[in-house]
C-alpha positions as CSV (number, residue, x, y, z in Angstrom):
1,X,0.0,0.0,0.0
2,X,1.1,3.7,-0.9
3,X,1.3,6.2,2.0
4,X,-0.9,9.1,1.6
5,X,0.5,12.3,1.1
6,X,-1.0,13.8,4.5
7,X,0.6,10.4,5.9
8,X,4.0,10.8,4.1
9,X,4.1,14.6,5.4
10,X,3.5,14.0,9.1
11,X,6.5,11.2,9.0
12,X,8.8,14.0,7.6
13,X,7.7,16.1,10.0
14,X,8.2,13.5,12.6
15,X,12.0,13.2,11.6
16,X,12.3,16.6,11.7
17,X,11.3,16.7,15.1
18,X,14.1,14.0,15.6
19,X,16.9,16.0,13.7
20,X,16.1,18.8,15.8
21,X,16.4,17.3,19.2
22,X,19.9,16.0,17.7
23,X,21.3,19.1,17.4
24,X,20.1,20.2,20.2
25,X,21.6,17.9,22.3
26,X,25.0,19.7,21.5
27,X,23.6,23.5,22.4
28,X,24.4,22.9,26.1
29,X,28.5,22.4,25.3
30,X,28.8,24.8,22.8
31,X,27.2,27.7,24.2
32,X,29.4,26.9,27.4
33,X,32.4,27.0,25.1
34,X,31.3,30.2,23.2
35,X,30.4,32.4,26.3
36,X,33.7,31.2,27.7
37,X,35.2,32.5,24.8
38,X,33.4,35.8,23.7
39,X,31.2,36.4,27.5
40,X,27.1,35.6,27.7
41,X,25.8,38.3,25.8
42,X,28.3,38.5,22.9
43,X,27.9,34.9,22.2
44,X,24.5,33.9,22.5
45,X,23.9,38.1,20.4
46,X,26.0,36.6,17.6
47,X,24.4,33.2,17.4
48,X,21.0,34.0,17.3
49,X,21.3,37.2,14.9
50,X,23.5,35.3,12.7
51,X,20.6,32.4,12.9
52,X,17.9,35.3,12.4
53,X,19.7,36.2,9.3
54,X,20.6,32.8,7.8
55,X,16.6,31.6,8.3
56,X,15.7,35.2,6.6
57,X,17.3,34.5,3.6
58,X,16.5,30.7,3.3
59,X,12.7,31.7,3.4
60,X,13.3,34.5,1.2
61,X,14.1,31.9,-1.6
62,X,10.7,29.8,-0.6
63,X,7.7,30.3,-2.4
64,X,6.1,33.1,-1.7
65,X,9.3,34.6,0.2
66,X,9.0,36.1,3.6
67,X,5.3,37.6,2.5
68,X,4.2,34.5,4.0
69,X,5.0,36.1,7.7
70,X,2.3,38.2,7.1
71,X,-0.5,35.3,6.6
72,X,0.4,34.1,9.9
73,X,-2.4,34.9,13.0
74,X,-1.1,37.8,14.9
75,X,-1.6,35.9,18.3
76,X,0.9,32.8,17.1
77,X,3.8,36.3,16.1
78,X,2.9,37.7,19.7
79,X,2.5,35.5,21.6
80,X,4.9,32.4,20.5
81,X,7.3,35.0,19.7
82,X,7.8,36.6,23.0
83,X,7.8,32.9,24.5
84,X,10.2,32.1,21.8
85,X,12.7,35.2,22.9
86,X,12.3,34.4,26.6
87,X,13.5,30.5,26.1
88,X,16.4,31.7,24.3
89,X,17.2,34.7,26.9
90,X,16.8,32.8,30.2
91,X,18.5,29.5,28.8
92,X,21.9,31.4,27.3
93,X,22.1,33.4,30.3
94,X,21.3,30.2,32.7
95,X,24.7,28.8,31.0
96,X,26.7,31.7,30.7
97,X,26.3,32.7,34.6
98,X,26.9,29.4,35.6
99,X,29.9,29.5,38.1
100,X,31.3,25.8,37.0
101,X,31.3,23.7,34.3
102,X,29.4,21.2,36.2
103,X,26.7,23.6,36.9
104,X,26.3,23.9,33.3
105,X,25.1,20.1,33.5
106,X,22.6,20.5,36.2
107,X,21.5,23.7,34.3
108,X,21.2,21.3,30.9
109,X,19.4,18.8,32.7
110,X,16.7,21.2,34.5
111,X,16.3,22.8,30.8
112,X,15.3,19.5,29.5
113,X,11.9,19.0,32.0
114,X,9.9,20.4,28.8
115,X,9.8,17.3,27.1
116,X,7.1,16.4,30.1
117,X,6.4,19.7,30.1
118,X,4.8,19.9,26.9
119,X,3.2,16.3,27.4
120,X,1.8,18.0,31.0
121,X,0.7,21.6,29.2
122,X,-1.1,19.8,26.0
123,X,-4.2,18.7,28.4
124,X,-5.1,22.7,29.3
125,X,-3.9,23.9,25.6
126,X,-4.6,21.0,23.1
127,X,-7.6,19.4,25.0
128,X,-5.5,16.6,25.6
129,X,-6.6,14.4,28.2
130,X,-4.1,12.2,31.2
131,X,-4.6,9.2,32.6
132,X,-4.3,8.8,36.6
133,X,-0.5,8.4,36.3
134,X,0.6,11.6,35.3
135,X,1.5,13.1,38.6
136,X,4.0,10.0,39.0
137,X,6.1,10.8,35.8
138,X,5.6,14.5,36.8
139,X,7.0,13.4,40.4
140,X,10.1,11.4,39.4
141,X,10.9,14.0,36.7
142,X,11.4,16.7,39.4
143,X,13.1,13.8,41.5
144,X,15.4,13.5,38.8
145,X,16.2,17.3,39.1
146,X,16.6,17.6,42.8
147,X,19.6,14.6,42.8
148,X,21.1,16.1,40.2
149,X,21.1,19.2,41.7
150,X,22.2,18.4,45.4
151,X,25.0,16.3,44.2
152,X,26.0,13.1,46.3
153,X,26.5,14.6,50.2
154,X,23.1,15.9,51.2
155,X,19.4,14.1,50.7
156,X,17.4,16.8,52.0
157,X,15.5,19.3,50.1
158,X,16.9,22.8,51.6
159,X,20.1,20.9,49.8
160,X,19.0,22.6,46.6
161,X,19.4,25.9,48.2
162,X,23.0,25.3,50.0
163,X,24.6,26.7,46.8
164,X,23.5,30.3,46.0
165,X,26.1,30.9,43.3
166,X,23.5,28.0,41.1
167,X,20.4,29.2,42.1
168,X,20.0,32.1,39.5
169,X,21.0,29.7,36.9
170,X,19.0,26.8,37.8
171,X,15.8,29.3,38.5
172,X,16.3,30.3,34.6
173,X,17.3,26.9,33.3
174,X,13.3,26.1,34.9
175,X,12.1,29.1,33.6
176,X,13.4,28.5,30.0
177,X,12.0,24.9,30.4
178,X,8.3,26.1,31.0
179,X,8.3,28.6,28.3
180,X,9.4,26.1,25.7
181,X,6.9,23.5,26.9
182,X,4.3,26.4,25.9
183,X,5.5,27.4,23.0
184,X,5.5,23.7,21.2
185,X,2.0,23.6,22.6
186,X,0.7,26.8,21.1
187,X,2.5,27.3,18.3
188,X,1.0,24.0,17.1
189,X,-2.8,25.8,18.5
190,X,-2.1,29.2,16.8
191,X,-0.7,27.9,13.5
192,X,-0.6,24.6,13.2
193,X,-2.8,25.0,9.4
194,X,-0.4,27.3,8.2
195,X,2.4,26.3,5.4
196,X,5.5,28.1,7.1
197,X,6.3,29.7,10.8
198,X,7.7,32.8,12.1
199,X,11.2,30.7,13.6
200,X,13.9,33.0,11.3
201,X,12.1,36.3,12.7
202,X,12.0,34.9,16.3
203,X,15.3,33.9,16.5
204,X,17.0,37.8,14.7
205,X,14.5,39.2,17.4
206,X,16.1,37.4,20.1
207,X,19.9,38.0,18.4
208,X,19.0,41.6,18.7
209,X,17.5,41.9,22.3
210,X,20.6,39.9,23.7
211,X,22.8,42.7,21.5
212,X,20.8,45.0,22.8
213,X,21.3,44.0,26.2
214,X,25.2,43.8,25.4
215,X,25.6,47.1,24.7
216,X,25.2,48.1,28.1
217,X,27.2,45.4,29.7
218,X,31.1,45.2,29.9
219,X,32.3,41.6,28.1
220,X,36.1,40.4,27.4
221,X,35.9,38.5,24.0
222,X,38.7,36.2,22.8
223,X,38.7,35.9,18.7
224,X,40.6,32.8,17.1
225,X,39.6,30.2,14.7
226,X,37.9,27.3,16.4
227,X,35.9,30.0,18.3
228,X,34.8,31.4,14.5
229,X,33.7,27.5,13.5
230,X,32.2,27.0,16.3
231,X,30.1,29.8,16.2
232,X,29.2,29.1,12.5
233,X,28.1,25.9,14.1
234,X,26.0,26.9,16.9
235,X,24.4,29.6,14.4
236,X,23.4,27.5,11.4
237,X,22.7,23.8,13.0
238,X,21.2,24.1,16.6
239,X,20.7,27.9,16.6
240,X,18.4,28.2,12.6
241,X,17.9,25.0,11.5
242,X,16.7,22.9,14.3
243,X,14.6,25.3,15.6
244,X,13.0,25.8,12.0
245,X,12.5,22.2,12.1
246,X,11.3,21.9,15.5
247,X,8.5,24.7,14.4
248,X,7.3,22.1,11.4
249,X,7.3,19.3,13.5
250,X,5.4,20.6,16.7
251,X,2.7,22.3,14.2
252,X,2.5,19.1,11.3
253,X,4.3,16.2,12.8
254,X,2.7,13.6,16.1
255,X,2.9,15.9,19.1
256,X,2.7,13.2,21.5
257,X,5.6,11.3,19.3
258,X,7.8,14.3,18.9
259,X,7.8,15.1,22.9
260,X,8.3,11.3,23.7
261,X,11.5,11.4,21.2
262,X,12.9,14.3,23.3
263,X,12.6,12.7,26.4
264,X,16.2,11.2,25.4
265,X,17.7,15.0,25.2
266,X,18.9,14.7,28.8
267,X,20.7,12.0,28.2
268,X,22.4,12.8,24.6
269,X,23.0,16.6,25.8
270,X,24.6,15.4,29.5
271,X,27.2,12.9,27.0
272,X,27.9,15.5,24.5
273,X,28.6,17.7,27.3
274,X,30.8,15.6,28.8
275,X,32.7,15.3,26.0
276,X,33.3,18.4,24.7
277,X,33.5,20.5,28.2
278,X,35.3,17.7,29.5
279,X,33.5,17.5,32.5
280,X,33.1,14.1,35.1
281,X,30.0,14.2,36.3
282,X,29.1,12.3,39.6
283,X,26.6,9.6,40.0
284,X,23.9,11.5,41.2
285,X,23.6,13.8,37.9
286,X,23.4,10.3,35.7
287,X,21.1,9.0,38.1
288,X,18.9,12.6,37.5
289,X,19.0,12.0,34.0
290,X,17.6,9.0,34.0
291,X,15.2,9.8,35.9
292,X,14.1,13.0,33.7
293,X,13.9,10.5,31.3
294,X,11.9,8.2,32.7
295,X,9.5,10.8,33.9
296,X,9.2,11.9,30.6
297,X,8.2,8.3,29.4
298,X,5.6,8.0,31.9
299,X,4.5,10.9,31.4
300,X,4.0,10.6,27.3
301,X,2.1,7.6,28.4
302,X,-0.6,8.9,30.6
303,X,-1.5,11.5,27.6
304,X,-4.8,10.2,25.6
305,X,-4.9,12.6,22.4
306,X,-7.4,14.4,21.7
307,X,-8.4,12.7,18.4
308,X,-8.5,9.9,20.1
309,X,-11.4,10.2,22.3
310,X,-13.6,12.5,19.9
């Protein structure tokens, strides 16, 4: 038997969702590396401009160009738009501001409860409906976050707030995490019929706001070539082209399918960080991860869709 066409096109968009979450994985590291290199603002200003741009122009060559911004319901611009601006703020800050490298993993980790997130947030926004098991993946997610975050001395919960240097990090990194959960909720509500999304525009605006912001805050940047390729890389993989492919996925693809694929972010973004940052994480973190993880799965399946029970 052939696929239809409507079939075919949620499968692509289904990959695309994959691809995404891929590249993704490798944001945490990089941005670490970058801000090292060039300071918060600086970094996470040239990424996201640079992204803005690139996505620009690749539309521009689409039929019917950038015009196609303007067929777009003004609620989905507004609305997703500012969400989309405050994920990218609050998360490249979270990891710039981090005082250790290993903070940067917690701070990955916390970033990654959307996956449930947006499982959690499709009852109230896509009609969704949750079986009596939800609060359990819910639970161990957040128990997943609270080892990873206390480390391997103290098992008590005013643990989390024994280092004050993480807190503003780890408050954004949570922050970050609900906002996206929204956003692949509502972008799919708001403009889910529509042929093309507002991503290349969302991610200049946030470029500019975080340049914005720079220009009134003293950085030291360090220029040389890996820096440059990195950059290049952060710009055109995870910081135009995933999120571009995230927006088709979340608005054509399998919601439930898409969020249950990113449930293994965690995971992929703690190795790649480990790897490229260097960084030996202890016990605890791995055992948060899984954890996210398996709240995540849980979580995915405790969601009845909506076409499902209509």
């Amino acid at each position: 038997m052939f696929s239809s066409p409507h079939l075919s096109d949620v499968r692509r968009s289904n990959l695309f969702g994959l691809i995404a979450i891929l590249f993704w994985s490798t944001t945490i590291a990089f941005s670490r590396n970058l801000t090292e290199q060039l300071g918060t603002l600086t970094a996470a200003a040239f990424i996201y401009t640079l992204a803005g741009l690139t996505g620009l122009i690749y539309a521009s060559l689409q039929p019917g160009g950038i015009l196609k911004l303007r067929q777009l319901p003004r609620v989905y611009l507004l609305g997703c738009g500012a969400l989309f601006v405050a994920y990218i703020t609050a998360l490249y800050i979270a990891v710039g501001i981090s005082a250790t490298r290993v903070h940067v993993l917690v701070v990955g980790l916390i970033n990654y409860l959307w996956p449930g997130l947006s499982l959690v947030f499709s009852i109230p926004i896509l009609g969704n409906r949750a079986r009596p098991f939800l609060p359990l993946g819910v639970a161990l997610a957040l128990t997943g976050i609270w080892l990873a975050i206390i480390g391997k001395d103290q098992f008590t919960f005013l643990a989390i707030f024994q280092d004050r240097q993480a807190l503003l990090p780890y408050g954004l990194a949570l922050f970050a995490a609900v906002c996206w959960g929204l956003y692949s909720n509502l972008s799919r509500r708001w403009a889910g019929d529509n042929d093309s999304g507002a991503v290349p525009l969302f991610l200049l605006t946030s470029g500019i706001l975080l340049g914005m912001i720079r220009l009134f805050t003293p950085e030291t940047t360090r220029w040389a070539l890996p820096t440059g390729l990195e950059l290049a890389y952060m710009a055109i993989l995870p910081g135009m082209l995933a999120y571009i492919l995230w927006d088709i996925a979340v608005r054509k693809g399998e919601i439930i399918l898409i969020a249950s694929l990113s449930y293994l972010t965690p995971l992929l973004s703690t190795i790649f960080s480990i790897l490229i940052l260097g960084v030996q994480p202890g016990i605890t973190l791995w055992l948060g991860a899984i954890l996210v993880i398996g709240g995540a799965v849980i979580c995915k399946a405790s969601i009845i869709e909506k076409k499902e029970f209509e």
